[in-house]
Short mmCIF file of the C-alpha atoms (twelve columns), coordinates in Angstrom:
data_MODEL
# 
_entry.id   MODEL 
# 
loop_
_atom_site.group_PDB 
_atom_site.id 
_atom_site.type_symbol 
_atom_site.label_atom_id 
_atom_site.label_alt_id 
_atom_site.label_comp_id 
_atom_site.label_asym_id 
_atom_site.label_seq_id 
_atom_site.Cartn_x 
_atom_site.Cartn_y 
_atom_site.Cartn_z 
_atom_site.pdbx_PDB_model_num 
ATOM 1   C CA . UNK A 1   99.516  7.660  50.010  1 
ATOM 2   C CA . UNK A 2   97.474  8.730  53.113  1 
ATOM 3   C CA . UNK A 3   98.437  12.399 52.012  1 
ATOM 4   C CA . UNK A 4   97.456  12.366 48.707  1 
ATOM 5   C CA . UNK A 5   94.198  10.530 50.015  1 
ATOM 6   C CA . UNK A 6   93.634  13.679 52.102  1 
ATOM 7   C CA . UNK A 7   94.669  16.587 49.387  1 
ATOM 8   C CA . UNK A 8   91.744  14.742 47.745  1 
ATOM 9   C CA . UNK A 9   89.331  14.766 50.048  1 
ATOM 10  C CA . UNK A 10  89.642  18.320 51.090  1 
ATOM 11  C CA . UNK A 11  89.404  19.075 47.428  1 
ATOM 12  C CA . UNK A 12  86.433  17.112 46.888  1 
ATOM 13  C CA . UNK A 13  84.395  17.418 50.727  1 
ATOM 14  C CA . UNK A 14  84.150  21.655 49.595  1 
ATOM 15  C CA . UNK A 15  83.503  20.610 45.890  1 
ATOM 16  C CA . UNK A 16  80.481  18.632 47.205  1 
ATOM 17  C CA . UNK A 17  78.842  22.235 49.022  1 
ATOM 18  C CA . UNK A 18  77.573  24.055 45.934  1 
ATOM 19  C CA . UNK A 19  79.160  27.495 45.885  1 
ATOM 20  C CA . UNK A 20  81.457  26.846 48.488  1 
ATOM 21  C CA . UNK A 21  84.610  29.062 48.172  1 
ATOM 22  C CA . UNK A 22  87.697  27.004 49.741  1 
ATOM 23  C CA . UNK A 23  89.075  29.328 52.290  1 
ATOM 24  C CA . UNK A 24  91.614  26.917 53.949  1 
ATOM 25  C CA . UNK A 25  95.051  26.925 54.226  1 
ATOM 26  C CA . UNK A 26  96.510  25.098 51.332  1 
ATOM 27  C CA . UNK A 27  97.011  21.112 53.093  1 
ATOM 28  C CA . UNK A 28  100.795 21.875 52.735  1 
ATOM 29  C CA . UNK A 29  100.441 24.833 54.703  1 
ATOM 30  C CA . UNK A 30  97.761  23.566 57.097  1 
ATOM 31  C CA . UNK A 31  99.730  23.296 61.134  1 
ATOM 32  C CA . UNK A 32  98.589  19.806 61.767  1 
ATOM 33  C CA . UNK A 33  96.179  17.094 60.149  1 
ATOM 34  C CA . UNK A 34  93.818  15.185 61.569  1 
ATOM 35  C CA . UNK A 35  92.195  12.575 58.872  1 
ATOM 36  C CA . UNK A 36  89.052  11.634 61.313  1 
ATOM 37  C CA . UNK A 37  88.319  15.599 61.751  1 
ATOM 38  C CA . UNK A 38  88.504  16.526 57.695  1 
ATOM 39  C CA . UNK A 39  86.374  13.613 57.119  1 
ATOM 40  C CA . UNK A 40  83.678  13.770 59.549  1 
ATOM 41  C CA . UNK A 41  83.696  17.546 58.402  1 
ATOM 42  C CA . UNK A 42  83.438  16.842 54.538  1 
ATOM 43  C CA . UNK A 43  80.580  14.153 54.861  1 
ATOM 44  C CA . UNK A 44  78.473  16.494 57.699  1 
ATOM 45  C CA . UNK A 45  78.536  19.737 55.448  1 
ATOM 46  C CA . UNK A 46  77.616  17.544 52.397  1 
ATOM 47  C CA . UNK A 47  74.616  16.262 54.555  1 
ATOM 48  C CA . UNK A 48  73.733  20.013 54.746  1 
ATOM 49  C CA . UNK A 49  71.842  20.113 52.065  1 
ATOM 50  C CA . UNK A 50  69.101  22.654 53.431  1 
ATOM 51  C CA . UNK A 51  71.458  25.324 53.828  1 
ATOM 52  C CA . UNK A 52  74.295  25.574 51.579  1 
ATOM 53  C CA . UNK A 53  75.853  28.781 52.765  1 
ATOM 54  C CA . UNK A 54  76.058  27.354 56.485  1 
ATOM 55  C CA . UNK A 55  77.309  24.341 54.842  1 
ATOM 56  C CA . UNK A 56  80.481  26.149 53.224  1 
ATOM 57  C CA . UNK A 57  80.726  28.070 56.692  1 
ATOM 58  C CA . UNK A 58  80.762  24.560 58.863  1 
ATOM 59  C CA . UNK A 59  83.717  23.476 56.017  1 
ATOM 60  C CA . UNK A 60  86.023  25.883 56.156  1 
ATOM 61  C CA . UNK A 61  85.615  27.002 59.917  1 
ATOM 62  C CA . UNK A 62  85.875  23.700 61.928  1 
ATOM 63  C CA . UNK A 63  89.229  22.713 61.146  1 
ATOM 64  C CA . UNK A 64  90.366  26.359 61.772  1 
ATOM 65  C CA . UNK A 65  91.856  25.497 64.629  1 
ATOM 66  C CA . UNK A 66  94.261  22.274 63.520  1 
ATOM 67  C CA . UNK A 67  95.026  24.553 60.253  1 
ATOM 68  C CA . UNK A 68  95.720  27.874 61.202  1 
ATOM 69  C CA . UNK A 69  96.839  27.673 65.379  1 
ATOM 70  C CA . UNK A 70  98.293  24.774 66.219  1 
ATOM 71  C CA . UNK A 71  102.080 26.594 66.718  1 
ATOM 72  C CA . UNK A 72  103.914 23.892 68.210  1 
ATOM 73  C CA . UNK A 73  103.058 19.769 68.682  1 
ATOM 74  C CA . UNK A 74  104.628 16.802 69.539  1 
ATOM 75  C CA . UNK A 75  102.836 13.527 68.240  1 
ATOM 76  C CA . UNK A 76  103.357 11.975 71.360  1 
ATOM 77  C CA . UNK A 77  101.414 13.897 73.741  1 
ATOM 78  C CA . UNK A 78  104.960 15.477 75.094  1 
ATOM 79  C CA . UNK A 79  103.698 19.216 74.179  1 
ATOM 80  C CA . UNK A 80  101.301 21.419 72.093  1 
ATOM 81  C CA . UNK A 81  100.922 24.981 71.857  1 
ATOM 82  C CA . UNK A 82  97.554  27.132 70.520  1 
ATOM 83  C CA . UNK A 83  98.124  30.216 69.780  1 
ATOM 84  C CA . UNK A 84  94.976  32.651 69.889  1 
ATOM 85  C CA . UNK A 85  93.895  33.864 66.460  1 
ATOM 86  C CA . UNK A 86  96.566  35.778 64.790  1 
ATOM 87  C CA . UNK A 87  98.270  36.821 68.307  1 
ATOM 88  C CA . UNK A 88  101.131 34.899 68.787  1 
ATOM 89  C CA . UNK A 89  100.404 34.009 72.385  1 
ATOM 90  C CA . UNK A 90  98.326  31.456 74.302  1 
ATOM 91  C CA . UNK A 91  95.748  31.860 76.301  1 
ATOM 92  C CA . UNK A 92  94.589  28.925 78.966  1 
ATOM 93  C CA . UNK A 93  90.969  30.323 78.228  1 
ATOM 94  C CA . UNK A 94  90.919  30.406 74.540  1 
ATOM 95  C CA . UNK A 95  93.301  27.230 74.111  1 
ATOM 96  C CA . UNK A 96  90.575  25.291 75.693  1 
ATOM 97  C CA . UNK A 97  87.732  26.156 73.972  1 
ATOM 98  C CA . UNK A 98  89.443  26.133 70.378  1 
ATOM 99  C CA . UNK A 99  90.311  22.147 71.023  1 
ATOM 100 C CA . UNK A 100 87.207  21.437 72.855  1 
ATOM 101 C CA . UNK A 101 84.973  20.804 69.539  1 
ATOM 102 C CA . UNK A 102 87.503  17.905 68.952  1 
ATOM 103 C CA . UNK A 103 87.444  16.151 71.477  1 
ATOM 104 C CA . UNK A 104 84.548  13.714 69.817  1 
ATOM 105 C CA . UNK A 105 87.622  12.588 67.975  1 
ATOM 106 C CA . UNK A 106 89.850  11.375 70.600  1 
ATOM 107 C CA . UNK A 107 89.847  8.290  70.248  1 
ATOM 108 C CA . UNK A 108 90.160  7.980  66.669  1 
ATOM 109 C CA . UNK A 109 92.462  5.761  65.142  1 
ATOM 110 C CA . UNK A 110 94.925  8.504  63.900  1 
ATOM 111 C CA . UNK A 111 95.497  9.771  67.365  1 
ATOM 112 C CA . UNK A 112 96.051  13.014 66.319  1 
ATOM 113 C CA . UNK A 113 93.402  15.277 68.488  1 
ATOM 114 C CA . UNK A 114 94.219  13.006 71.418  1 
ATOM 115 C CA . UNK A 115 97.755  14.052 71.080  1 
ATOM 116 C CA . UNK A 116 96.917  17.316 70.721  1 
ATOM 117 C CA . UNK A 117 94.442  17.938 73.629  1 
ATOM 118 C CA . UNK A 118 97.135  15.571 75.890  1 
ATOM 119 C CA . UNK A 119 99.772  17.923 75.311  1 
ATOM 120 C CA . UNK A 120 97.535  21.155 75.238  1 
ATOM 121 C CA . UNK A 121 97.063  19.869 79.061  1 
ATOM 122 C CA . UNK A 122 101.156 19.438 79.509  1 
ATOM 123 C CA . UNK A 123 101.510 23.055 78.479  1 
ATOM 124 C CA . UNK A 124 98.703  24.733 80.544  1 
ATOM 125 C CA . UNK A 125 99.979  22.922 83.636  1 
ATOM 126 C CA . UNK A 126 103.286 24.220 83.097  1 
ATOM 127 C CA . UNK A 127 101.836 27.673 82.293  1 
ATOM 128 C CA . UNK A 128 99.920  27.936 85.576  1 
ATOM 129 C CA . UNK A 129 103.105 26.324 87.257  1 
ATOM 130 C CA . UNK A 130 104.700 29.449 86.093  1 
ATOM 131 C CA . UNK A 131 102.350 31.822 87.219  1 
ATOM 132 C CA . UNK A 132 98.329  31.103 88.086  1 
ATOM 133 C CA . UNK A 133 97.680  34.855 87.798  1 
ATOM 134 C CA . UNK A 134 98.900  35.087 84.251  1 
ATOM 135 C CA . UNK A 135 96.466  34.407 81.343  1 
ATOM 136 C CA . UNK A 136 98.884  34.358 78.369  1 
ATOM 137 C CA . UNK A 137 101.944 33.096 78.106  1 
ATOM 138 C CA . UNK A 138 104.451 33.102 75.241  1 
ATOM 139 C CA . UNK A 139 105.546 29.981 73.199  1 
ATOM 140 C CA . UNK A 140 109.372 30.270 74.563  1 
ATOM 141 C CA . UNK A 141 110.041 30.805 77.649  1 
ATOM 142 C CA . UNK A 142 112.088 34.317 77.208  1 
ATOM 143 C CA . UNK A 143 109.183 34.996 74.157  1 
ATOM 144 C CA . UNK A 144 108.832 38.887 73.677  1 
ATOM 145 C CA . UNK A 145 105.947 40.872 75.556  1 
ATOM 146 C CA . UNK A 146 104.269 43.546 74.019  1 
ATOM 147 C CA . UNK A 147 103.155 44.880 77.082  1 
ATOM 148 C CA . UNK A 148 106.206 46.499 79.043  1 
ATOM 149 C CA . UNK A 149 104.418 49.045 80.428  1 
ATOM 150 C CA . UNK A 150 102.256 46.748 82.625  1 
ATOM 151 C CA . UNK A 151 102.895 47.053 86.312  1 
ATOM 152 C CA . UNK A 152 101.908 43.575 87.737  1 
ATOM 153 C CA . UNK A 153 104.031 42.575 91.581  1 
ATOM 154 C CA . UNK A 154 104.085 39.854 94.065  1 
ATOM 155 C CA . UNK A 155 105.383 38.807 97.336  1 
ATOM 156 C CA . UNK A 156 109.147 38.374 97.418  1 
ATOM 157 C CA . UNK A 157 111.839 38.161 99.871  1 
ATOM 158 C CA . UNK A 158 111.025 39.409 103.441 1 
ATOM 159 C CA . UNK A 159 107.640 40.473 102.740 1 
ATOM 160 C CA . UNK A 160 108.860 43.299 99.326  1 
ATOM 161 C CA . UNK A 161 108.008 42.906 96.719  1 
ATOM 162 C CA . UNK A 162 109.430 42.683 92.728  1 
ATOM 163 C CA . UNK A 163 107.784 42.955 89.239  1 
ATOM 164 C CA . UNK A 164 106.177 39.675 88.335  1 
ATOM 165 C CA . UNK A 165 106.070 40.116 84.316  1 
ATOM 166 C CA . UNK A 166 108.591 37.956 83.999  1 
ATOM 167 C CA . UNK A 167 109.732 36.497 80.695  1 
ATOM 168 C CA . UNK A 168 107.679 34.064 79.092  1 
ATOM 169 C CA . UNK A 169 104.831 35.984 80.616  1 
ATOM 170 C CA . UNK A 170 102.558 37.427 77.403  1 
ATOM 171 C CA . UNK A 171 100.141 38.754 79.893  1 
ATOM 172 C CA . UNK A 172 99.201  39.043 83.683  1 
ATOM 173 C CA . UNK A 173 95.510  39.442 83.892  1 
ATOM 174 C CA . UNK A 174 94.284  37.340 86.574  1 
ATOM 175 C CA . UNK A 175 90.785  35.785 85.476  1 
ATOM 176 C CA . UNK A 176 88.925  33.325 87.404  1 
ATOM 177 C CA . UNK A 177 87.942  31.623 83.993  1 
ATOM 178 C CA . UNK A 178 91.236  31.118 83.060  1 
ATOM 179 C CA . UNK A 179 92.344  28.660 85.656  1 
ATOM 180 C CA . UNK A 180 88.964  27.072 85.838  1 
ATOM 181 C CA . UNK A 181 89.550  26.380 81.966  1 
ATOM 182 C CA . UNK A 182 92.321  24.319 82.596  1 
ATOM 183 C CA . UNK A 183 90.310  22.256 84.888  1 
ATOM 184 C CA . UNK A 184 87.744  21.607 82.229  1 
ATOM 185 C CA . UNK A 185 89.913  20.666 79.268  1 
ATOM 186 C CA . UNK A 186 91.427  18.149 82.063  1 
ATOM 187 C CA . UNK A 187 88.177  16.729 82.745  1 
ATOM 188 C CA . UNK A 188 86.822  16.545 79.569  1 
ATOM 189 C CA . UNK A 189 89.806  14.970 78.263  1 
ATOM 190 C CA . UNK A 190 89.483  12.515 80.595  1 
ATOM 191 C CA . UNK A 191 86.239  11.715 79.762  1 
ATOM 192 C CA . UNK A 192 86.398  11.755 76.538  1 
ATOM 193 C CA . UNK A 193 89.068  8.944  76.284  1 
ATOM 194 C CA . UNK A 194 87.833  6.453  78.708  1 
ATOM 195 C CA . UNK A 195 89.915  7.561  81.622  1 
ATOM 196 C CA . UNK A 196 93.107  8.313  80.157  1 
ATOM 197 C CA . UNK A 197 95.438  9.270  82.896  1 
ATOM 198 C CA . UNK A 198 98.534  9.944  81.323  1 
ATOM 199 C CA . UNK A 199 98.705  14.026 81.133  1 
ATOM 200 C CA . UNK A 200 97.732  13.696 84.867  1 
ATOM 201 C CA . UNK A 201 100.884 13.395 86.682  1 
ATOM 202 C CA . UNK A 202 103.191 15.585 89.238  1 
ATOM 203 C CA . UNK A 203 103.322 18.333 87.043  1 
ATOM 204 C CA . UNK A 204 99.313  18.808 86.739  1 
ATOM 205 C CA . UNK A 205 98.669  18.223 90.686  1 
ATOM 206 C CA . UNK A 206 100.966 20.994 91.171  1 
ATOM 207 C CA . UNK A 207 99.244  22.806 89.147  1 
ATOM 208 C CA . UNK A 208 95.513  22.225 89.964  1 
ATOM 209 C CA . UNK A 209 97.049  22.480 93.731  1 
ATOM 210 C CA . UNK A 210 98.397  26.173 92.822  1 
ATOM 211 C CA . UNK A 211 94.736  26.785 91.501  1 
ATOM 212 C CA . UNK A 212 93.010  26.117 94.444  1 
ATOM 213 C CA . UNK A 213 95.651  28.350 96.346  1 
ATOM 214 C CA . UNK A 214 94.226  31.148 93.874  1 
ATOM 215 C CA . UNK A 215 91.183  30.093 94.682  1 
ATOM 216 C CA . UNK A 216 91.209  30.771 98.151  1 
ATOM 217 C CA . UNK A 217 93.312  33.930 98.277  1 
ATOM 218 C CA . UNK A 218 90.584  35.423 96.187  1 
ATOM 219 C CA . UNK A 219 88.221  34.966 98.825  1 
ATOM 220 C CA . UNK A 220 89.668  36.994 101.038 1 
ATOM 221 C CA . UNK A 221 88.418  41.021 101.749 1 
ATOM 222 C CA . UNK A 222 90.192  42.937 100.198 1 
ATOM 223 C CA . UNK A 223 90.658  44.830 103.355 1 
ATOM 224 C CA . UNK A 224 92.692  41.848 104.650 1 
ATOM 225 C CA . UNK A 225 94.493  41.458 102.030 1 
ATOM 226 C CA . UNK A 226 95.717  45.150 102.164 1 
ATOM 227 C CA . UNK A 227 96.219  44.560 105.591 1 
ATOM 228 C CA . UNK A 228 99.049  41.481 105.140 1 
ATOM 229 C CA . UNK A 229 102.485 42.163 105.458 1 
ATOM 230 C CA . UNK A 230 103.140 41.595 101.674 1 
ATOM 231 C CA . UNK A 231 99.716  43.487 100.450 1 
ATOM 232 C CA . UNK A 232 97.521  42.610 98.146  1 
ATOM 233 C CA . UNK A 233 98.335  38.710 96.317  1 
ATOM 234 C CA . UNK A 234 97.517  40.400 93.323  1 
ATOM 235 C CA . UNK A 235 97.635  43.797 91.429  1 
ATOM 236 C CA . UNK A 236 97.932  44.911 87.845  1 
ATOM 237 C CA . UNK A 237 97.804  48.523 85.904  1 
ATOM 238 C CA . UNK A 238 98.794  49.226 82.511  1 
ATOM 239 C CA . UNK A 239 100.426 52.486 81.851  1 
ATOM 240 C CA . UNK A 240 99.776  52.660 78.440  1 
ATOM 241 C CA . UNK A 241 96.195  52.819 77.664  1 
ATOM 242 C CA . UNK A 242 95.997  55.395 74.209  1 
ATOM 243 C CA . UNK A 243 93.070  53.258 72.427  1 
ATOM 244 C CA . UNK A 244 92.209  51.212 74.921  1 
ATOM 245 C CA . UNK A 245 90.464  52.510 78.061  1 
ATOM 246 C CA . UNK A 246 90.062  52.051 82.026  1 
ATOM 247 C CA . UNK A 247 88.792  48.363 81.539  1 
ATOM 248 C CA . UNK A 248 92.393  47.479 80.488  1 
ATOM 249 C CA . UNK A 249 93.752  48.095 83.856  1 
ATOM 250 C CA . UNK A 250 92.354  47.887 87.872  1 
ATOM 251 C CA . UNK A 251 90.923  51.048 90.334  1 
ATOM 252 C CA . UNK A 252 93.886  51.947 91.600  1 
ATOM 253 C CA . UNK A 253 96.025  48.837 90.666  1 
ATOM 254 C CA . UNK A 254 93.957  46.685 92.932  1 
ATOM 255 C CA . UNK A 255 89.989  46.898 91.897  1 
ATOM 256 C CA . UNK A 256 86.770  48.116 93.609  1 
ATOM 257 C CA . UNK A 257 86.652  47.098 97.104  1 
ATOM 258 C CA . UNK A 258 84.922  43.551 98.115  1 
ATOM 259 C CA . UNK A 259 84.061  41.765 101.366 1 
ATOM 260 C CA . UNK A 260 84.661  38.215 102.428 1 
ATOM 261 C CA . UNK A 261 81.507  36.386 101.380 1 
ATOM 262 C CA . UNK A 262 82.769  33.013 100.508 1 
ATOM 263 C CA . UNK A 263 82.817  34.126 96.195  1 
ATOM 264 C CA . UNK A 264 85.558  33.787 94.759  1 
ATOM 265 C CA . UNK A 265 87.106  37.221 93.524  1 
ATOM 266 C CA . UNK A 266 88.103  37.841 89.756  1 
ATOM 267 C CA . UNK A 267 89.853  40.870 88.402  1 
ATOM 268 C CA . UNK A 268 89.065  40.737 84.895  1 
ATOM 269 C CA . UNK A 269 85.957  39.250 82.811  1 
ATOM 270 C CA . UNK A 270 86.517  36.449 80.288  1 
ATOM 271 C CA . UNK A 271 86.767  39.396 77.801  1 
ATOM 272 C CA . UNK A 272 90.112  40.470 79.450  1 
ATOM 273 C CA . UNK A 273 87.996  43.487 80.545  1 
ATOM 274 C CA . UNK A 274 88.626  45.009 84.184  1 
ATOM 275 C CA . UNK A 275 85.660  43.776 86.266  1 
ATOM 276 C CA . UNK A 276 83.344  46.765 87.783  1 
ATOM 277 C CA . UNK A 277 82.758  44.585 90.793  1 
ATOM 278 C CA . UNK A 278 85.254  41.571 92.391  1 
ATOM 279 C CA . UNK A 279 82.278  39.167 91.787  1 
ATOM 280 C CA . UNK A 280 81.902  37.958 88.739  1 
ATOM 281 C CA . UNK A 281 78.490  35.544 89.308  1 
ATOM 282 C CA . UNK A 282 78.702  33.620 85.945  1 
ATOM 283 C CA . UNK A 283 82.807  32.853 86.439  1 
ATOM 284 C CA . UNK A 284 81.498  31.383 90.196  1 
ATOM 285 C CA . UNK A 285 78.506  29.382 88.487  1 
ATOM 286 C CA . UNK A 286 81.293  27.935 86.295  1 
ATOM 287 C CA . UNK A 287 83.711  27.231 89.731  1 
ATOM 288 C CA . UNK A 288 81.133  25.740 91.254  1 
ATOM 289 C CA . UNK A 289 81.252  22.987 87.836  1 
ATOM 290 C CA . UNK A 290 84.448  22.339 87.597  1 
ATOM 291 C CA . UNK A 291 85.327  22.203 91.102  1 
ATOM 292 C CA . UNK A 292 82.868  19.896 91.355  1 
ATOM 293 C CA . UNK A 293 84.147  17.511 88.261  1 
ATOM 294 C CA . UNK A 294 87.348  18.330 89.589  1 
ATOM 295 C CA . UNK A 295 87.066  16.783 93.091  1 
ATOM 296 C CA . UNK A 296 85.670  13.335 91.013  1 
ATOM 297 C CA . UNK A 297 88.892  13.528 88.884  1 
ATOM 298 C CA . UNK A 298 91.251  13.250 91.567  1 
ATOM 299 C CA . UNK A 299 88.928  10.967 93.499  1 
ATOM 300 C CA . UNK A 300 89.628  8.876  90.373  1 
ATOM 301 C CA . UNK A 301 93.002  9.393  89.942  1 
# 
């Protein structure tokens, strides 16, 4: 009944914006459902009444992520899994901020985006578990990369090193955004359910521990950190680069030289573009945040 309730709504919330072309997935073919979202977004865009065209646009955009990305979910919080777009990957950045418009619904009584956004938090802890230098990771854990030709190490045994694209791995840039995104959809969760602590267990400390270790390596020189026995914590090129260009891979696998001066280093933008210089100032601005917000979580916790 509740589905047929829905197939109706849909129908009718788009029929109610003059004009309004229904570019949505069919609700059979739509990844997951969320009643409270589809109805909040039917009665706002029939409120628009000003502006019809942005009306149709709010309609068929909103739910884009529940209908088109949502690649794996478990209704009980246990797992979820955003892919980015039409790339069959997930990024901790972009994962975040595709869920974060939902989180108004959290606490709604179909418990769908609070599922979603619990699990979302599952998988990017286990993600950065894997590896916090990595921004994308695939769905399976053996999931095909595209991008063999990336040379990405770290430390190994007796101070060598060996090739960390390892499977699951999609791909190995190491952004300060992308760790510090993880923190915010943690936080905001939180927030946004009245202090639900239940993603927040071993798993995630490890995790948000293994950030901070990031964290703190990246302030280093770089001269010291060419100095230690193992090299540099972090280095990536890509070997192919026909269409693509020097900001797809790091001056001399490592980036531009940078001093200690208590910033925090990143080696690509939130673009996945190579940074010119180690300090990214907006991707500190946004450390500074969610450290912040961080430290009150765990405090809480």
């Amino acid at each position: 009944m509740m589905a047929v309730t829905m197939v109706m709504l849909c129908v009718l919330g788009l029929a109610m914006v003059a004009g309004c072309e229904d570019k949505r997935p069919t609700p059979e073919d739509r990844k997951l459902v969320s009643p409270a979202v589809d109805t909040y977004v039917q009665a706002l865009a029939a409120r628009m009444t000003g502006d019809r065209s942005l009306a149709c646009l709010l309609a068929n955009t909103l739910p884009n992520t529940l209908d088109t990305t949502v690649a794996s979910f478990k209704s009980d919080g246990g797992d979820a899994f955003v892919v980015t777009g039409d790339i069959e990957a997930m990024w901790l950045r972009d994962s975040t901020n595709q869920v974060l418009p939902y989180l108004r619904f959290a606490r709604a009584s179909d418990g769908v985006v609070r599922a979603l956004v619990e699990g979302l938090i599952r998988r990017q802890a286990a993600q950065v578990l894997a590896d916090p230098y990595a921004n994308a990771h695939t769905l399976e854990p053996y999931g095909r990369t595209p991008n063999v030709g990336d040379s990405t190490s770290r430390c190994a045994y007796a101070s060598t090193r060996e090739s960390a694209m390892t499977p699951g791995i999609f791909e190995r840039k190491y952004e300060l955004d992308s760790l510090l995104a993880f923190l915010k959809l943690s936080r905001s969760y939180h927030n946004a359910t009245g202090g639900d602590v239940r993603p927040f267990g071993a798993p995630w400390l490890r995790a948000v521990a293994s950030a901070l270790d990031v964290f703190e390596i990246m302030q280093h020189s770089s001269a010291a950190e060419r100095a230690a026995p193992c090299g540099p914590a972090y280095n990536f090129e890509r070997s192919n680069l026909a269409g693509q260009g020097p900001l797809d891979t790091l001056l001399h696998g490592v980036g531009s030289p940078a001093a200690h001066t208590g910033l925090i280093r990143s080696a690509f933008r939130p673009s996945d573009d190579a940074t010119t210089f180690a300090f990214n100032v907006p991707q500190n601005a946004f450390a500074v945040v969610e450290l912040r917000h961080t430290a009150a979580l765990l405090r809480h916790l």
